[in-house]
BAFI-3210 file (N, C-alpha, C; in Angstrom, 3 decimals, decimal comma, padded with zeros to 6 digits):
// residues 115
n [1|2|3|4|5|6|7|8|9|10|11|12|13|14|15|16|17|18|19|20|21|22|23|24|25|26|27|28|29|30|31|32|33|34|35|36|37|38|39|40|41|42|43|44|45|46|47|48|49|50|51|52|53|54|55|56|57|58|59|60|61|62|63|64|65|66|67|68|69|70|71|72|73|74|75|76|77|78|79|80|81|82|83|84|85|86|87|88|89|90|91|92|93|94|95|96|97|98|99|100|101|102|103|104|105|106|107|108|109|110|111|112|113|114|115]
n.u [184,284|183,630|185,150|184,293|180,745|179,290|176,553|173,896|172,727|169,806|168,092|165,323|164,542|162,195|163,798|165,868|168,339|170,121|172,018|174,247|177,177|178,339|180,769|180,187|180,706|179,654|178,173|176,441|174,081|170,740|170,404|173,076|174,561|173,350|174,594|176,686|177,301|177,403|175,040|173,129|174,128|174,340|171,597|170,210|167,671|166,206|164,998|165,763|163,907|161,364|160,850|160,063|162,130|163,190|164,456|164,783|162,096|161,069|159,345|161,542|163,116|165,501|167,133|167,175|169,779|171,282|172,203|174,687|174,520|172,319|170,366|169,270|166,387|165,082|162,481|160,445|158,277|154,284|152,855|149,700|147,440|146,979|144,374|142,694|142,814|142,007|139,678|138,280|138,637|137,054|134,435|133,996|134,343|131,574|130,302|130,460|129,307|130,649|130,561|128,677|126,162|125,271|126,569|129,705|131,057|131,546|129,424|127,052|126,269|123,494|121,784|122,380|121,869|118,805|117,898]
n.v [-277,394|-278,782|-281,644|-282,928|-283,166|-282,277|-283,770|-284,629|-287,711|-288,909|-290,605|-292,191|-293,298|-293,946|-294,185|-293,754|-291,839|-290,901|-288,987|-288,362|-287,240|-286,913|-287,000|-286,419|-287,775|-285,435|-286,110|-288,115|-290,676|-290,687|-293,133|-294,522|-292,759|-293,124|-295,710|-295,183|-293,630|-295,719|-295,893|-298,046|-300,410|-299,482|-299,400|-302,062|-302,625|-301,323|-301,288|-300,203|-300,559|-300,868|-298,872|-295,136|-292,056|-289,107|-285,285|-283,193|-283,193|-283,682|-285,822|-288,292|-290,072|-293,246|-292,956|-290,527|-287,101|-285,381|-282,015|-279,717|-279,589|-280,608|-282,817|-286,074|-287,806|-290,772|-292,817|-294,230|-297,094|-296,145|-297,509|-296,996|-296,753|-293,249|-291,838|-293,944|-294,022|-290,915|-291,117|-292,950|-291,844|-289,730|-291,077|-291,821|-289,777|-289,162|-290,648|-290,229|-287,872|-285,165|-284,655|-283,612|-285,925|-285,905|-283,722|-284,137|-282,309|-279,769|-279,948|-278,105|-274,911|-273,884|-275,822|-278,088|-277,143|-276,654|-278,838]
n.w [099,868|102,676|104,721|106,788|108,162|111,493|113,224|115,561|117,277|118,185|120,880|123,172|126,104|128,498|131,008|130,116|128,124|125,362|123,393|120,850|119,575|116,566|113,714|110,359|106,796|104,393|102,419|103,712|104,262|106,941|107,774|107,490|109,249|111,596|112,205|112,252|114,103|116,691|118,292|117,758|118,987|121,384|122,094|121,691|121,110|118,904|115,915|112,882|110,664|111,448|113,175|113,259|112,157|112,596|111,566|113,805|114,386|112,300|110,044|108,474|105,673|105,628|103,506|103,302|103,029|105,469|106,925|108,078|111,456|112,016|113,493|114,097|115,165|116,686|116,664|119,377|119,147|119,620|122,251|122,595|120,683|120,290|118,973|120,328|123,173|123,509|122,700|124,694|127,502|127,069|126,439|129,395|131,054|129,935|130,842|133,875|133,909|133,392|130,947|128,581|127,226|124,666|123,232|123,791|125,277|127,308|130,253|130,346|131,886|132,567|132,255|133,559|135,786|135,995|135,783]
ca.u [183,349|184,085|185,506|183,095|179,807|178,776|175,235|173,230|171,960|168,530|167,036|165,365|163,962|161,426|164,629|167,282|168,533|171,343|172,468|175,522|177,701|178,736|181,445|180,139|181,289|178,386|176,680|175,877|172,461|170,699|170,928|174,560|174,600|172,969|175,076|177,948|177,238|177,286|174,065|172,583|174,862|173,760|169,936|169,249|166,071|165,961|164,804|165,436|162,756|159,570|160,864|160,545|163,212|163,171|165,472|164,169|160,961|160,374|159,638|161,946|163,493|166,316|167,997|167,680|170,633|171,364|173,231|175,704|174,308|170,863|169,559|168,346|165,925|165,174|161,348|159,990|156,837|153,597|151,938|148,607|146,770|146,221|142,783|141,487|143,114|141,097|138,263|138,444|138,817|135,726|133,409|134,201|134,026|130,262|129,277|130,771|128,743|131,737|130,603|127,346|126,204|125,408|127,884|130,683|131,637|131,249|127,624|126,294|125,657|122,370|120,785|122,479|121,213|117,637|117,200]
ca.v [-278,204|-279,355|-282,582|-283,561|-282,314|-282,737|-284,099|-285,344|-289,257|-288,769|-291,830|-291,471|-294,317|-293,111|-294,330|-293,972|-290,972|-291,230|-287,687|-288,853|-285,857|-287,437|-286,360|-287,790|-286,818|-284,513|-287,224|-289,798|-290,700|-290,835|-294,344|-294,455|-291,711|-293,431|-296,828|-295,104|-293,265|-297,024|-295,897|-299,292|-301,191|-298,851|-299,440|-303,444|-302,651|-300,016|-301,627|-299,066|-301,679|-300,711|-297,467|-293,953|-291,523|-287,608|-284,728|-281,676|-283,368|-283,953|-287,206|-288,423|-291,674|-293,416|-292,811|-288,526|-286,639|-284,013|-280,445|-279,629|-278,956|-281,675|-283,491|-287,197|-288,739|-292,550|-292,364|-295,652|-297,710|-295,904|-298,709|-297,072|-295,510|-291,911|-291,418|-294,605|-293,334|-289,950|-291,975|-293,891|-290,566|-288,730|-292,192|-291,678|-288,884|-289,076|-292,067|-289,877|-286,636|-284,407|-284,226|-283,686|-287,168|-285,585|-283,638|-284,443|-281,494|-279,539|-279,690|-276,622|-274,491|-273,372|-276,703|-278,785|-276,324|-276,494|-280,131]
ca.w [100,616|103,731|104,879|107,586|109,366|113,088|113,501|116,351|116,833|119,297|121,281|124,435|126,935|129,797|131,883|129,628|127,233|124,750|122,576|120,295|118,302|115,401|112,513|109,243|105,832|103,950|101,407|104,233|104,551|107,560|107,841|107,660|110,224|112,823|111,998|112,406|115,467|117,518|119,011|117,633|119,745|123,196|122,094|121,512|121,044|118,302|114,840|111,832|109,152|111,816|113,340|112,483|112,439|112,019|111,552|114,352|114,743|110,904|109,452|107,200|105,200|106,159|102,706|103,137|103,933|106,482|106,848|109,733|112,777|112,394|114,950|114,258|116,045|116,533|117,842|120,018|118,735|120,176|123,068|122,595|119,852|120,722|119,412|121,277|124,543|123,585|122,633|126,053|128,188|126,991|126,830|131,168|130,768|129,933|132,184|135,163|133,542|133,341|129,696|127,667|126,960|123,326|122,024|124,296|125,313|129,110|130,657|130,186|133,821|132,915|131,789|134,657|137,128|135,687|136,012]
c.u [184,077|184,358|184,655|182,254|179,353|177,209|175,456|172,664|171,271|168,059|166,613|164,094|162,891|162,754|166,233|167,601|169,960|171,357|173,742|176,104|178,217|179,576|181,552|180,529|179,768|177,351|176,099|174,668|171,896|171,272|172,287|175,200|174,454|173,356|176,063|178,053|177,429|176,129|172,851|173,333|174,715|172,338|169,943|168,452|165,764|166,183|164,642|164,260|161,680|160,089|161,276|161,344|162,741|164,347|164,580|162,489|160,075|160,614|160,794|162,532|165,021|167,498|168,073|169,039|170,276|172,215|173,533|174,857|172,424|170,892|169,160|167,697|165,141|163,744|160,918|158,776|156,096|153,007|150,592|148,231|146,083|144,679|141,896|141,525|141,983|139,387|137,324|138,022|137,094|134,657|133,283|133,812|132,361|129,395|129,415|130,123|129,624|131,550|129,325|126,844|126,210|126,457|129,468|131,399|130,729|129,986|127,581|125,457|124,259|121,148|121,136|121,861|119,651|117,141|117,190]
c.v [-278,851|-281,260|-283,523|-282,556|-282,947|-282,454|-284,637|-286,675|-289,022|-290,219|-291,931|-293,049|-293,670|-293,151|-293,782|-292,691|-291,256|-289,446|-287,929|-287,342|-286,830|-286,389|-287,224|-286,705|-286,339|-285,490|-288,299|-289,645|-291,092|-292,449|-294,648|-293,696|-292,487|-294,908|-296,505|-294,692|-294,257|-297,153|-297,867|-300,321|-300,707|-299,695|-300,603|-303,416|-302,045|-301,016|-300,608|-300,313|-301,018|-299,331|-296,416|-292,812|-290,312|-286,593|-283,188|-281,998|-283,437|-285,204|-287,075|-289,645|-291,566|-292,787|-291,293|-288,157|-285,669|-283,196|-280,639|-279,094|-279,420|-282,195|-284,603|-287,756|-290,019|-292,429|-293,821|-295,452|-297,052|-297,546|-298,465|-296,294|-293,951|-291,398|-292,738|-294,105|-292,060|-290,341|-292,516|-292,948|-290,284|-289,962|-291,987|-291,143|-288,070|-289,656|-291,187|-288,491|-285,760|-284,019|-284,379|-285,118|-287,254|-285,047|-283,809|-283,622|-281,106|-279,401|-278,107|-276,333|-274,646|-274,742|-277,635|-278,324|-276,583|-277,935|-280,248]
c.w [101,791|104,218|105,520|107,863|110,717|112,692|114,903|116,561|118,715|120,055|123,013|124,637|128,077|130,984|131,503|128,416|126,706|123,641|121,919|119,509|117,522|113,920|111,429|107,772|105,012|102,838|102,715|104,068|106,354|108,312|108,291|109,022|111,701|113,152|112,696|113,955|116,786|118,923|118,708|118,596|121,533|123,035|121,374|120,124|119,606|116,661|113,972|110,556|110,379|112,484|112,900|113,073|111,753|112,240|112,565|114,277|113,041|110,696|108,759|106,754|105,704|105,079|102,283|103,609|104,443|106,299|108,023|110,628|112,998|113,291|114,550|115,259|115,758|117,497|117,986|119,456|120,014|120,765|122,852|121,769|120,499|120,729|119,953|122,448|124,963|124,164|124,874|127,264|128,047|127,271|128,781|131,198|130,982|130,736|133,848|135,260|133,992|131,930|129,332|127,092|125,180|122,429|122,792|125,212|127,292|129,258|130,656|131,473|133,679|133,102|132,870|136,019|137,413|135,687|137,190]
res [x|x|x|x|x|x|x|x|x|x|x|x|x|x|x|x|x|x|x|x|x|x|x|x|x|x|x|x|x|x|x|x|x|x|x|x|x|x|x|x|x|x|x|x|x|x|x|x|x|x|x|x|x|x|x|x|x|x|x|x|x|x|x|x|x|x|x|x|x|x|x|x|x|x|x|x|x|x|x|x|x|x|x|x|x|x|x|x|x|x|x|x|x|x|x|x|x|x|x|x|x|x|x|x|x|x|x|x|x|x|x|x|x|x|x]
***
C-alpha cells in the first residue's frame, strides 16, 4: 500500500479560482484533506458546518474518503433558488406573451395568427 495519494482541493470565486494538489496519506477523510491542503486559510469565507462538498461533481460527507487522483470540491451557498428564478422567467415570460398564458409553453403560430 502506498505511502501517500495526490488529490485535488476545488474552490472557485466568480473572481477568484484556487486548484490545490495535495499529498495525503490513503485513510484521510475528506475533511482532513481539505484542512490540510491550507485552502481554508486562502478562502475566509468557506464554512465546512453549511457548505457542501463533492468528489467529481458527486455529493458527498465530509467524513468519506477518497482514491488517488480525486478531485474535491468546496461548492459556494446558492444566492437564488433556481426554481424561483425559473418560476420568475416564465411568469414574464407570459405577461410579455412569449409564452401561452395556459400551459406555459411557446404560442402556438397557428392560433396567434388567427386572432
Amino acid at each position: 500500500m502506498a505511502d501517500f495519494i495526490t488529490v485535488e482541493v476545488a474552490y472557485a470565486l466568480p473572481e477568484r479560482q484556487s486548484l490545490l494538489t495535495v499529498n495525503v496519506a490513503p485513510d484521510s477523510s475528506v475533511q482532513q484533506i481539505i484542512e490540510q491542503s491550507g485552502i481554508l486559510q486562502q478562502f475566509s469565507e468557506i464554512d465546512l458546518s453549511n457548505q457542501k462538498v463533492g468528489v467529481w461533481s458527486r455529493p458527498v460527507k465530509l467524513d468519506d474518503r477518497v482514491k488517488a487522483g480525486d478531485r474535491i470540491e468546496i461548492y459556494r451557498p446558492l444566492i437564488a433558488d433556481p426554481k424561483d428564478l425559473r418560476r420568475r422567467r416564465a411568469e414574464k415570460a407570459k405577461e410579455e406573451g412569449r409564452a401561452d398564458k395556459v400551459t406555459g409553453g411557446r404560442p402556438h403560430e397557428a392560433k396567434t395568427s388567427s386572432e
